[in-house]
N, C-alpha and C positions, 0 to 999 in steps of 0.2 A: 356174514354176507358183506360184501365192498359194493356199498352202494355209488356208482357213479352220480345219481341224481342228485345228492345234498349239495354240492357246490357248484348246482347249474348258473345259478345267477353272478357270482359271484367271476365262475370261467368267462360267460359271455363278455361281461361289463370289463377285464382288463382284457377279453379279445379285441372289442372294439377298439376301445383306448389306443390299444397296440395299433393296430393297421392305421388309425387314425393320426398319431404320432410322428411313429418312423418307417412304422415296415410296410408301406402301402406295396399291395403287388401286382406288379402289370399287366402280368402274364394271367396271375387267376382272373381279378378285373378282365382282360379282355376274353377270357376263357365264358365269364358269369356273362359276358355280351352276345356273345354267339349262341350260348346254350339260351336263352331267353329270344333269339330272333325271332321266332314267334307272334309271341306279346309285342314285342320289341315292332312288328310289321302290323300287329291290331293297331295296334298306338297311332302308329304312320299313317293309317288306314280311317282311322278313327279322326284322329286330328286334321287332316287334309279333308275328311269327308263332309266336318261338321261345318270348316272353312267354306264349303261349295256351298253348302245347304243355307249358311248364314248370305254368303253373298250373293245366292240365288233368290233365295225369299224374304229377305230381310227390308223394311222398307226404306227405300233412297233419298236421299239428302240432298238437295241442291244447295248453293249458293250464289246470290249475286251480291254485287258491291258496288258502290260509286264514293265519290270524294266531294265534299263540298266545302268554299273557303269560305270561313265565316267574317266578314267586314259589319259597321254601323257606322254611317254615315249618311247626314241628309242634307244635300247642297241648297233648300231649300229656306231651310232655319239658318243655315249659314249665311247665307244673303242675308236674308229678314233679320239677323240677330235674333230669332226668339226660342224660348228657353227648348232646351231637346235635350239628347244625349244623355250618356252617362257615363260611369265607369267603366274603362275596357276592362279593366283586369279577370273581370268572370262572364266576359261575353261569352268564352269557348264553351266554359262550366255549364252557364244557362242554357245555350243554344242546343247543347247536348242532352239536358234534363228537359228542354221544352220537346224536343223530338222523343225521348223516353216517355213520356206522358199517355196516359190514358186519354188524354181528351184531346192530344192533337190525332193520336193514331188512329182515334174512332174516327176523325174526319176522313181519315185515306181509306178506311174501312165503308164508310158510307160513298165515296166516290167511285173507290173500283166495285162496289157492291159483290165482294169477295165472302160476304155471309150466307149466299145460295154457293155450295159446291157440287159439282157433278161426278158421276164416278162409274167405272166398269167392274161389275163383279167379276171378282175369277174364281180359282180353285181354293189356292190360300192366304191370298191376299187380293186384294180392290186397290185398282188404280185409278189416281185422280186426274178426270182428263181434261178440266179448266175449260178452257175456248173450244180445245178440240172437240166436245162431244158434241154428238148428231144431232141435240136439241139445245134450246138454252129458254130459261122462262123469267118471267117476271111476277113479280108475288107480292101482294099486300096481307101483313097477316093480322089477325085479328085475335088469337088467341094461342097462348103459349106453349099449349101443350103438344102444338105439329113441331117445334124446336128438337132436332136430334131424329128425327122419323126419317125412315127411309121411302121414298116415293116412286114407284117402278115407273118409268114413261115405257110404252110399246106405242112407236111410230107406222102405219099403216105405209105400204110400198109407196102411196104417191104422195105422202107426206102430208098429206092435208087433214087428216084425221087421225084418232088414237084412243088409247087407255091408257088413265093415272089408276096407281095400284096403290093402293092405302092399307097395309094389314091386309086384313081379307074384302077389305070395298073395292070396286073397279067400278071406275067412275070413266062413262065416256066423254071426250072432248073434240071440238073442232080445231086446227092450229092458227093460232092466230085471236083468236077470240077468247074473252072472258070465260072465266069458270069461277060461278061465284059458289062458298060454302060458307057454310054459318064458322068455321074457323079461318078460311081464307078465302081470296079470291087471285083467282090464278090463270095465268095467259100463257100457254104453249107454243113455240112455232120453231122452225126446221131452222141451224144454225145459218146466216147467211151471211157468218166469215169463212165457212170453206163451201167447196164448190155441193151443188143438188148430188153430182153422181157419187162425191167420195160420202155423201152421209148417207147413200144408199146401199156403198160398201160397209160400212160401218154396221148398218143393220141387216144384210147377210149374213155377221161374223156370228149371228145367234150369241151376241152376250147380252145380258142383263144390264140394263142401262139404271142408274135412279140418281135424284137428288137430293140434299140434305140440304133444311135453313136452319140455318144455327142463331143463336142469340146473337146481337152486336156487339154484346159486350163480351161475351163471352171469346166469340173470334177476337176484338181486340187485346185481351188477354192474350189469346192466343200469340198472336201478334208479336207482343211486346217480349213472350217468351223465348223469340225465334230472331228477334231484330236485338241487335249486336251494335252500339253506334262509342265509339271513343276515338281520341286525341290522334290523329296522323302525323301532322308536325306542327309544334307548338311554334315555330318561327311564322311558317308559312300562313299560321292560323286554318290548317287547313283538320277538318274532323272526315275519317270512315265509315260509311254506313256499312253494316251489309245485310244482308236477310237471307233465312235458311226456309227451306220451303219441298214438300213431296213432288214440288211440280214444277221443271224448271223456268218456262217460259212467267208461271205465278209468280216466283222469285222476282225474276226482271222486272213485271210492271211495279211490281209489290214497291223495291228499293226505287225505281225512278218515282214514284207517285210519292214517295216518301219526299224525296229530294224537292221536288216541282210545289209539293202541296206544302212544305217547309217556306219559301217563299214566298207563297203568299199568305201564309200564315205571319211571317215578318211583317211585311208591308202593312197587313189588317190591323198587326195589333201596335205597331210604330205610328198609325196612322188616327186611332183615335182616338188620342186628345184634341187633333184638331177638327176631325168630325163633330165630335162633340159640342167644339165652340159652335160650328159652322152651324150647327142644328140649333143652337140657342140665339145666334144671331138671327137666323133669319123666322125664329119666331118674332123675335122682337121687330126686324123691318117690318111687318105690317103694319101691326102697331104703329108707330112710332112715322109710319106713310102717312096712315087713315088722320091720324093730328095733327099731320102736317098741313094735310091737304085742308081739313079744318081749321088752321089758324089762317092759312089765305087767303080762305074765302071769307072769315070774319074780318082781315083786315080791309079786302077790297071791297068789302060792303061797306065799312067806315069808312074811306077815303070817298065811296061814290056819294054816303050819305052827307058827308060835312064838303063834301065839293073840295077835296086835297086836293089839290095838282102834284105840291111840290112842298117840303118842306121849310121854306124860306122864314117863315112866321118863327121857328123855332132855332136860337142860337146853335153857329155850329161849336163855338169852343165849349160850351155847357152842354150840347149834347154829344160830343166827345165825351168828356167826363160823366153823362151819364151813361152812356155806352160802354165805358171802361166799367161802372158800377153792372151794368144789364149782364157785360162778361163773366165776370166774377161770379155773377148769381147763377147764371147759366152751370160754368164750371161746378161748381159747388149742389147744384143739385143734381148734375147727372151721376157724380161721385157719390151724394145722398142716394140717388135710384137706386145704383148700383148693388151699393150696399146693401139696402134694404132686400132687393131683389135675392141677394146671397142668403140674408138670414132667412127670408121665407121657404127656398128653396132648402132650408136646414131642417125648417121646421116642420116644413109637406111631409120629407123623405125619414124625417127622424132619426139620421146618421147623417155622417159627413163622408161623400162621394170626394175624395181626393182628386180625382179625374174633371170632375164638373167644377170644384174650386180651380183647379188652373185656369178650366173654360173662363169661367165667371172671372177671375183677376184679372184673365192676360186681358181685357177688353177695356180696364181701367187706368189710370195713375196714380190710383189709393198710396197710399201711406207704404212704401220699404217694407215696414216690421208686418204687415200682413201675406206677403209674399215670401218674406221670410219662416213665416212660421208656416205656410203651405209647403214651402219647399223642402222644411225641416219635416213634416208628416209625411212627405211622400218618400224621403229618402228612409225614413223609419222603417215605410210600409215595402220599399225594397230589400233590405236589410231581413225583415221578417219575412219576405220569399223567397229568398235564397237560404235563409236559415233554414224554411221548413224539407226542403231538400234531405239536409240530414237529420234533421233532432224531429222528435214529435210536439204535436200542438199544447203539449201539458211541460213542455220542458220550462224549465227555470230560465234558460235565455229567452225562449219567445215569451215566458210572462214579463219579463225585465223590458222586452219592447213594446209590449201592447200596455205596461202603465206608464213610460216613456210617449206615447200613442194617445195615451188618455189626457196626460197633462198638457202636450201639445193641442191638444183638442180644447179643452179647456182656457187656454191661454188664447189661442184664437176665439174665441167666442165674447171672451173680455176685450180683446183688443177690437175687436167689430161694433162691437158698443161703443166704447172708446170712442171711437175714430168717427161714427157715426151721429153720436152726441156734440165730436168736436165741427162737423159739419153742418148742424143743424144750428150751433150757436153763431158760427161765423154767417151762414145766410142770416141767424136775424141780426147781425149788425148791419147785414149789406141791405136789407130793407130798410133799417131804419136811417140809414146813409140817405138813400134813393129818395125816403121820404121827404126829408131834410130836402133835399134837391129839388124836388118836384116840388116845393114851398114855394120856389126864388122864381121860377119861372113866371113870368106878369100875362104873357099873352093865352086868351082862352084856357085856364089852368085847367077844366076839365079835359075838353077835347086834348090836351097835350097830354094830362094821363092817361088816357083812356088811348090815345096813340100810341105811344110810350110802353103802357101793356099790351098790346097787340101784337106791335111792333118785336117786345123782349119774347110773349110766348113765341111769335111766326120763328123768332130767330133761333129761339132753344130747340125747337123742333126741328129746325131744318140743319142746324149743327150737329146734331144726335143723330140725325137719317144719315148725313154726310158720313160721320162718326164708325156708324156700323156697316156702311156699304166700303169703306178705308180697310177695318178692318176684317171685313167680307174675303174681299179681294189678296188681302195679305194671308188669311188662314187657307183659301183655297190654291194660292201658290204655294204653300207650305203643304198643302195634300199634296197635290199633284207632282210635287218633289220626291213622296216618300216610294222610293222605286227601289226593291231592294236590292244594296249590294255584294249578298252573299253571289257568291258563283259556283256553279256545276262545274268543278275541272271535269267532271269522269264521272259517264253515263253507264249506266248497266245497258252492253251493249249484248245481242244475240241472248242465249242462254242459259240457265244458271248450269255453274260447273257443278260435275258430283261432288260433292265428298264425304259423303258417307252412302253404300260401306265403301272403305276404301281396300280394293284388291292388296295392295302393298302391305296394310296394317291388316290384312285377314291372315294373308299368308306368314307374315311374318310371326305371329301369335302362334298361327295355327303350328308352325318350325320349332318355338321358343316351347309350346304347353308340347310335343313331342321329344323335344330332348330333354326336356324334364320332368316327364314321366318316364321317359326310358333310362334315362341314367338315376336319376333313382331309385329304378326298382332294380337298376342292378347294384349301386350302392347299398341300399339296404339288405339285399341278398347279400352283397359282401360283407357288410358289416355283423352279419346273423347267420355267414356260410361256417358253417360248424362239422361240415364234411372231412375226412380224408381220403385224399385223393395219392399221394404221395409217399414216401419213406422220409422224405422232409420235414413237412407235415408233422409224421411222429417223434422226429428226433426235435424239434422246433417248441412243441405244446408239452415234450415230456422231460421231466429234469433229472431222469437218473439215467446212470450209467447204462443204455439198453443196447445187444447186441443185435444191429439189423442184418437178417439172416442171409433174405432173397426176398424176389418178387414172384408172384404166381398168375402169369398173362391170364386172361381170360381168354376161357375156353370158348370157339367161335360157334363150334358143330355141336350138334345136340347131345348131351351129355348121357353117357347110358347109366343105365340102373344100378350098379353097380358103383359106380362114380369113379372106380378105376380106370382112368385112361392112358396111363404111361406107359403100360401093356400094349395101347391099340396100335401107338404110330411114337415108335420108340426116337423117330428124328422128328418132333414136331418140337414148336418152340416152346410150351409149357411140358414137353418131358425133358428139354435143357434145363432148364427153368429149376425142374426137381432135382435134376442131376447138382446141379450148383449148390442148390440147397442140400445136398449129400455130403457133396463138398467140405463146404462149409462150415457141418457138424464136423467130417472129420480133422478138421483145424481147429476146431473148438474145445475138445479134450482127446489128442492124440497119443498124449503120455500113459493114457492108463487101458486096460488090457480088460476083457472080461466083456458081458453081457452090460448094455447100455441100455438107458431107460429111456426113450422119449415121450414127455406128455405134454399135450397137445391142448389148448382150450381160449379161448376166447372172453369176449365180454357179455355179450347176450348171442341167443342163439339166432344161427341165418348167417354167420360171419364164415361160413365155410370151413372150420375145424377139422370137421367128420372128414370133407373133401382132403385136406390138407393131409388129413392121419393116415389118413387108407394110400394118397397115393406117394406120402414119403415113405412110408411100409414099402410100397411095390416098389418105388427105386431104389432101398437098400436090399431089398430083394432080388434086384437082378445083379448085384455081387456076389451073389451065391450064398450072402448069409441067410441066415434062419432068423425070420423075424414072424412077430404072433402080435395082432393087433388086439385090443380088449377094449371093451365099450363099459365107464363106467357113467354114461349120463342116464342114470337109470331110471332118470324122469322123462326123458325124452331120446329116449334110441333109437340110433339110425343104420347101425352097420350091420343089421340082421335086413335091411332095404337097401342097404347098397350089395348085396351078397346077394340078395335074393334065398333067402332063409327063411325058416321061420325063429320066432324068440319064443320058443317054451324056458328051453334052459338056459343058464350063461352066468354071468357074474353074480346077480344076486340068490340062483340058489349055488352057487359053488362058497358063497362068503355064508351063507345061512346054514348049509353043511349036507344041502340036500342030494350034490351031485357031487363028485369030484372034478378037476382039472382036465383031465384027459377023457371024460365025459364029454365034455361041453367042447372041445378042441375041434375046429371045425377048416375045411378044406378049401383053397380058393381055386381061382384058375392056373395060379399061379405054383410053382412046384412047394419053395420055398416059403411062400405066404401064409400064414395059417391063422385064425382070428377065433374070438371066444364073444358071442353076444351079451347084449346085456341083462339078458331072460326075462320074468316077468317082473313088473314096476313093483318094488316092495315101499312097505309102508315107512321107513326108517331108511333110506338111501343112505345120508347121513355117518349113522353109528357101522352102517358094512363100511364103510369106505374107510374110519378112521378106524374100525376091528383091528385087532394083530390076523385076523383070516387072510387081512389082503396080506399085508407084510409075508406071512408065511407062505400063501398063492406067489406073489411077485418071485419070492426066493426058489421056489417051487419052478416057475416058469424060467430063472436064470440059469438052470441046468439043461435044458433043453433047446432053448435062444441063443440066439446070438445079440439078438436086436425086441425088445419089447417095447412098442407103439401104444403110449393109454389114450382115448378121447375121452377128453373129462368132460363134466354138467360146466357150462358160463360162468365164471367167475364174478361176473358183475351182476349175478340173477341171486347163485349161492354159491355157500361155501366148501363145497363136497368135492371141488377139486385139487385146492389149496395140498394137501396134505400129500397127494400124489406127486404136486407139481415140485416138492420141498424134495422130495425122494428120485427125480429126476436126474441125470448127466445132462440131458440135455430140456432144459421146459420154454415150449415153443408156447409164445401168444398171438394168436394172429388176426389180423384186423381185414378188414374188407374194403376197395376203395370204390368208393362213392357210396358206403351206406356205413361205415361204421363212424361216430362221433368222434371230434375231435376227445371230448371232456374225456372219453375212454381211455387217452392216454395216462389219466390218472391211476388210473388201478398197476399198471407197470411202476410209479414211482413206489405204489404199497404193496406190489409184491418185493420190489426191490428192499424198503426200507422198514419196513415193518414187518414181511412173512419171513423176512433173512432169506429169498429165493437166488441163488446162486445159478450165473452162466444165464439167465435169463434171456433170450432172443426174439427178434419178431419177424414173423412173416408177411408180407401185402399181400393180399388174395383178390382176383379179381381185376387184375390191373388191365386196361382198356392201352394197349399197346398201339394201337392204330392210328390213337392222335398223339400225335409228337410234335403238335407245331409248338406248344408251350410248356417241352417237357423241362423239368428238371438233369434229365440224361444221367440219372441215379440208375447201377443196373444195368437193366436190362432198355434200353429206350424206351422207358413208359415216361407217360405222362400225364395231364389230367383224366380222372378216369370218365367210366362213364356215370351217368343216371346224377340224377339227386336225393336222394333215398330223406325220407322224411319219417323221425318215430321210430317206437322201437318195436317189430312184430316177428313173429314167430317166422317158421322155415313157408309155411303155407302160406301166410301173408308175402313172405319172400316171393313166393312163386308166383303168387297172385302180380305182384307188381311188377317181376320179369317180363309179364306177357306186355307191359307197356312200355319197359324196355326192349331187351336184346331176347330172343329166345327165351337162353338162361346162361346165370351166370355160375362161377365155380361155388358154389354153395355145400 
C-alpha cells in the first residue's frame, strides 16, 4: 500500500517555507479572501460591534488642565534683610511633590467636600451627576461602617419631605432638617443651584437617585491617582496640572481648587516662621508690660518718697559713666534672658523645633556661631526633605543626615552653654565695676543706690518692651509681605474635555483587530491550504515526469445514476472536455495497433475515477470502437450503480472461476458499451487481481475489444491496483479539484519511480469552470475550483458534504 500520510509533516513544513519564501500567490491569497468573506464580514461585524458597545457603555473620562508659574520671592524680608529664601534650584521639584501629596490634596478634598458623591442608577452603568442632582446633603459621620453604602433618597413632589433607603431600612425625613442616627447624622434638602422646576423634571425621569460617603482618605487616594501634575516649561518655570475625573464639570473645580488651594497653601507655610516669632513675642509683651509698669511705679514712689525733683545731687560725668556701666548690664542680661529662655524651651519640648530656634534667634544679637549652627540644621533638615521624595526613611543617605543632625544638635547645645556662661561672667564683672562706682559717690550713697537700681531696672524694662514691639513690628511686615508669587497663567475654564473612550482610538482598534484577524485567517489557510485546485498545482508539488491529460469541468445538473453523461448532451462542455481527453490518449501511443488498456484509479476514494472510467469508455465509444469497462475495486463497487444493475456476478466470481467472461458481459445504453461488475466482495481481492486469471481474462477480453477501461480500488488506501495500472497503454490517475490533497501528488512520483508505471497521465476532475477571475487559463479556462474539502471520506461522506456545496460534483 503507498501510504500518502507518512510524510504529512514533513510536505506541509517545506510548503509553508515555500510560499513563505518566494512563491507567495496572489491570486490563491486573493482566491482564500473571497471564499472566507463570510468570517471575513463576522469579523467586520464583530469588531465594529464591540467598538459601539465599548463606546456606548464604557465609563467616560474627562479631563481638565491649568498651568501654574512657580516663583519665590518675599519683598518683605527683602527690605527687612531677614533671613528667608532658599535655593531655586528644586523649587519646580518641590512645588510639584508638595502638590503630589497626600496632605495637601486632602485639603482640596476637604474643601470641595467631594467625599459625598451623587449618582443615577441606570441599566449598566451609573452616572455621576456631582451638582447636577436633585438633592445634595450634608453628613456628619460617626461610624465607619456607612463608607461605600449606597443611600436611595426618594424626594416627595413638593420637595419638602422623603425617604433615605438604607439596605432594607427606610427611614423618613423632612428636607432641610437634621436626621440624627446612631451612625450619622444627616440633613437633606432640594439642590438650590438649579432651578425647583428642572429638579422636578429630574424626579419624573423615575430613575434611582442615591449617595455614596466615602473615606477621605480614601477619595484622596483617589485623587492623587487621577491628578497628573509635571514640568511645562522649565524656562518659564511654569508646571501642568491636570485632573481625570467621570464628571466633567468635577474635573474643572477639582484642577481649579487645586491651583487656588496651592497658594495658599504657599503663603501658609512661607509664612510661619514669622508667625511663630510673632506668637512668642507677644507672649512675652505682657510680660515684660506688667514689669515695666512695676518698675515706674517703684521709681515714682522713690522720688515722691525722698522728695527727687531733679537729679542735680548726682554728677552728670560719673553718672554717664555709670550709665554706660547700667548699659552694658542691660545688654548682657537680655542676651542671658534670651538664652536661657531657648534652653527651657529645649528642655519643656524635649527636641529641638528648628522653626522656633529661628523664632528665638532672630530676636537677638547672640554670638554668629549660634546662628550659624541653627542655620546649618535647618539646611540639613531641608536636604533630608527633599531626600525623602525619593529614597526611603531607612536609607543610608537619610541615616548619614540625621547623624549629621545629631552632631549639629549636640554642637548647639554646647555652644548655648558657652555663650551663656560667657554672659553671666561678663555681667558679674560689670556689677562688680558698678560696685566700685557706687563706692566714690559721697552725696546720700544710699538713696543714690537705691536710685541707681530703680533707675537701671525701669530702664531694662522699658528697653526690652521697646525691644520686642521693634521687632513686633518688623515680623509683622515680614507676614504681611508673604503674598504668594506663584501665578494662574491658565484656568480650567467650561468643561472637562473627554478623552476617554476616545471614538478615534475605538475605531481605529476596532479596523487594526479586524484586519488582523481576517488576513490571518486567511494567511494561515494559505499557509495550511493543502488543496488542489489546478493542473499547476499538480505539475508544481509533483517531481516526476507526469503526463497532464485534460480537465473534467464540473457537472452543473444533476448527475444521473448511471453517471454517464456524455450520452446525454453530446455538445455540452464536459463531453468536449472527454472528447479532448480522447484526444489526447490518442497522441499518447498512436504508433501501436491492437486492443488498448485503460486503467483508471486515484488516491482515496470520492476522487471520481468510477465517473471518469465510465464516461471516457462512452467517448471512445462513440467512435464506433468496442470498448468493455470492468470494475476491479472489489472492495467498494460502483458501476453495477452507475448501470443500475445488480452485482451478483462479475469480476470476482469470473477470477475465482465460478462464471465465465461472457457470463458476466453486461449491456449498456450505449450500443458499443459493454461493462463486467465487480460481483460479490470476495475475501482476498488482492491475490484475484495479481492471479494470472486476470492476465488470461484481460487477453481473453482483447479479442473481442477494441478498447478495455479497468476502474481499479485507490491507490493510496491499497495496493490492488498497482498491478493493473503496470499492464496499462494508457494508466489514468486522477485527482479532484478542491478535495483531493496536495501530498497526493506524491504517490505519481512512486508510481513513476518505483512501480516503473509507464505513459502515466493525469486527469482534473471536478474543475469549477465558472470562476476564471484567478485562473491559471491551463486548458480548458478553469480556474480555482470550488469547495474546501477537508479529510479524507469515503463516496457517502462525499455526498454528504456536496449538499453543502454544489448539488453534486463529478464523483
Amino acid at each position: 500500500m503507498l501510504n500518502p500520510q507518512a510524510n504529512n509533516t514533513n510536505t506541509q513544513l517545506k510548503d509553508i517555507a515555500e510560499k513563505l519564501n518566494a512563491n507567495f500567490d496572489v491570486g490563491l491569497f486573493i482566491f482564500l479572501l473571497l471564499r472566507n468573506k463570510i468570517i471575513i464580514l463576522v469579523f467586520f461585524l464583530v469588531s465594529f460591534f464591540s467598538a459601539f458597545l465599548y463606546l456606548r457603555y464604557s465609563q467616560p473620562i474627562y479631563e481638565s488642565k491649568a498651568i501654574v508659574q512657580i516663583n519665590d520671592a518675599n519683598t518683605a524680608d527683602q527690605v527687612l534683610k531677614l533671613g528667608g529664601g532658599g535655593d531655586n534650584n528644586n523649587l519646580i521639584a518641590e512645588a510639584i511633590e508638595q502638590i503630589r501629596s497626600k496632605v495637601f490634596l486632602k485639603r482640596v478634598v476637604e474643601k470641595l467636600d467631594i467625599s459625598v458623591n451623587y449618582f443615577s442608577e441606570g441599566t449598566f452603568k451609573n452616572h455621576e451627576l456631582y451638582y447636577s442632582s436633585p438633592f445634595l446633603v450634608k453628613i456628619n459621620v460617626k461610624s465607619a461602617a456607612i463608607h461605600g453604602q449606597k443611600m436611595y433618597v426618594n424626594l416627595k413632589g413638593d420637595l419638602k419631605s422623603g425617604t433615605l433607603i438604607i439596605g432594607s431600612q427606610t427611614i423618613p425625613f423632612k428636607s432641610g432638617e437634621w436626621l440624627y442616627r446612631p451612625e450619622f447624622d444627616l440633613v437633606v434638602y432640594p439642590n438650590q443651584k438649579i432651578e425647583a422646576r428642572q429638579v422636578l423634571n429630574l424626579l419624573k425621569e423615575n430613575n434611582k437617585y442615591y449617595f455614596v460617603v466615602s473615606d477621605v482618605n480614601e477619595v484622596t487616594a483617589l485623587l492623587k491617582s487621577r491628578l497628573e501634575v509635571k514640568l511645562f516649561n522649565e524656562h518659564a518655570k511654569t508646571v501642568i496640572i491636570k485632573v481625570s475625573d467621570v464628571n466633567p464639570s468635577k474635573s474643572t473645580d477639582i484642577v481649579n481648587a487645586v491651583t487656588e488651594e496651592y497658594l495658599n497653601y504657599d503663603v501658609e507655610r512661607k509664612s510661619e516662621s514669622s508667625t511663630n516669632i510673632l506668637s512668642f513675642i507677644d507672649s512675652q509683651l505682657n510680660t515684660v508690660y506688667n514689669e515695666l509698669k512695676s518698675r515706674e511705679s517703684q521709681l515714682y514712689q522713690f522720688k515722691s518718697d525722698k522728695k527727687i525733683a531733679n537729679r542735680d545731687f548726682i554728677n552728670d560725668a560719673e553718672m554717664m559713666r555709670y550709665s554706660s556701666l547700667e548699659d552694658q548690664m542691660l545688654k548682657l542680661e537680655i542676651e542671658e534672658k534670651l538664652i536661657a529662655e531657648i534652653q527651657a524651651n529645649i528642655a519643656q519640648n524635649k527636641s529641638i523645633d528648628i522653626y522656633q530656634l529661628l523664632s528665638l534667634t532672630a530676636a537677638t544679637d547672640n554670638d554668629n556661631s549660634i546662628r550659624q549652627v541653627v542655620e546649618g540644621i535647618k539646611k540639613l533638615l531641608n536636604d533630608k526633605e527633599n531626600l525623602l521624595y525619593a529614597v526611603t526613611p531607612n536609607s543610608e543617605n537619610i541615616k548619614q543626615i540625621n547623624f549629621q543632625i545629631d552632631n549639629q544638635k549636640r554642637l548647639l547645645m554646647e555652644s548655648l552653654d558657652a555663650l551663656r556662661m560667657k554672659y553671666k561672667a561678663e555681667y558679674k564683672n560689670l556689677i562688680e565695676k558698678s560696685g566700685d562706682f557706687q563706692s566714690k559717690l559721697n552725696q546720700n550713697p544710699d538713696d543714690e543706690v537705691e536710685y541707681s537700681r530703680l533707675s537701671r531696672l525701669y530702664t531694662i524694662s522699658e528697653k526690652y518692651y521697646t525691644m520686642l514691639l521693634e521687632k513686633k513690628t518688623e515680623f509683622s511686615i515680614s507676614r504681611a509681605g508673604y503674598v504668594s508669587k506663584n501665578i494662574i497663567l491658565e484656568k480650567a475654564l467650561g468643561v472637562g474635555a473627554l478623552v476617554s473612550p476616545s471614538r478615534k482610538k475605538a475605531l481605529l482598534i476596532a479596523s487594526l483587530s479586524f484586519l488582523v484577524f481576517s488576513l490571518g485567517l486567511v494567511l494561515i489557510r494559505y499557509l495550511f491550504h493543502d488543496k488542489i485546485y489546478t493542473l499547476y498545482d499538480i505539475t508544481r508539488y509533483s517531481s516526476g515526469d507526469v503526463a497532464l491529460l485534460g480537465v473534467v469541468p464540473k457537472y452543473q445538473n444533476h448527475i444521473p445514476v448511471s453517471q454517464l453523461v456524455v450520452d446525454k448532451n453530446p455538445k455540452a462542455l464536459i463531453s468536449e472536455a472527454f472528447r479532448s481527453i480522447r484526444a489526447n490518449l490518442n497522441f499518447m501511443d498512436s504508433a501501436n495497433d491492437g486492443t488498448k488498456i485503460v486503467s483508471v484509479t486515484s488516491t482515496i476514494s470520492g476522487e471520481g475515477k468510477t465517473f471518469v472510467s465510465i464516461n471516457v469508455a462512452g467517448i471512445i465509444a462513440f467512435t464506433g470502437k468496442r470498448v468493455v469497462i470492468i470494475d476491479l475495486d472489489m472492495r467498494k463497487p460502483k458501476i453495477h450503480k452507475g448501470f443500475g444493475t445488480s452485482n451478483n456476478i462479475g469480476m470476482s466470481t469470473i477470477l475465482t472461476g465460478l462464471t465465465t467472461v461472457d457470463e458476466c458481459l453486461m449491456n449498456s445504453t450505449m450500443d458499443n458499451l459493454k461493462f463486467i461488475t465487480a460481483g460479490p466482495s470476495p475475501p482476498n481481492p488482492s491475490e484475484l487481481i495479481l492471479s494470472k486469471t486476470l492476465d488470461d481474462t484481460l487477453e481473453y477480453l482483447k479479442t473481442k475489444f477494441d478498447c478495455i477501461v479497468i476502474d481499479n480500488p485507490p491507490v493510496g488506501l491499497v495496493t490492488d491496483g498497482i498491478a493493473t495500472i503496470q499492464k496499462a497503454n494508457y494508466p489514468i490517475y486522477v485527482f479532484r479539484a478542491g478535495y483531493s490533497r496536495k501530498m497526493f501528488t506524491q504517490i505519481l512520483d512512486r508510481l513513476k519511480n518505483e512501480s516503473n508505471v509507464k505513459n502515466l497521465s493525469v486527469i482534473l476532475n471536478d474543475v469549477d469552470v465558472s470562476k476564471k477571475l484567478y485562473s491559471y487559463n491551463y486548458g480548458y479556462g478553469y480556474g480555482y475550483g470550488y469547495g474546501y474539502g477537508s479529510g479524507y471520506y469515503s463516496e457517502e461522506e462525499t455526498g454528504k458534504k456536496g449538499k453543502r456545496r454544489k448539488k453534486d460534483g463529478n464523483n
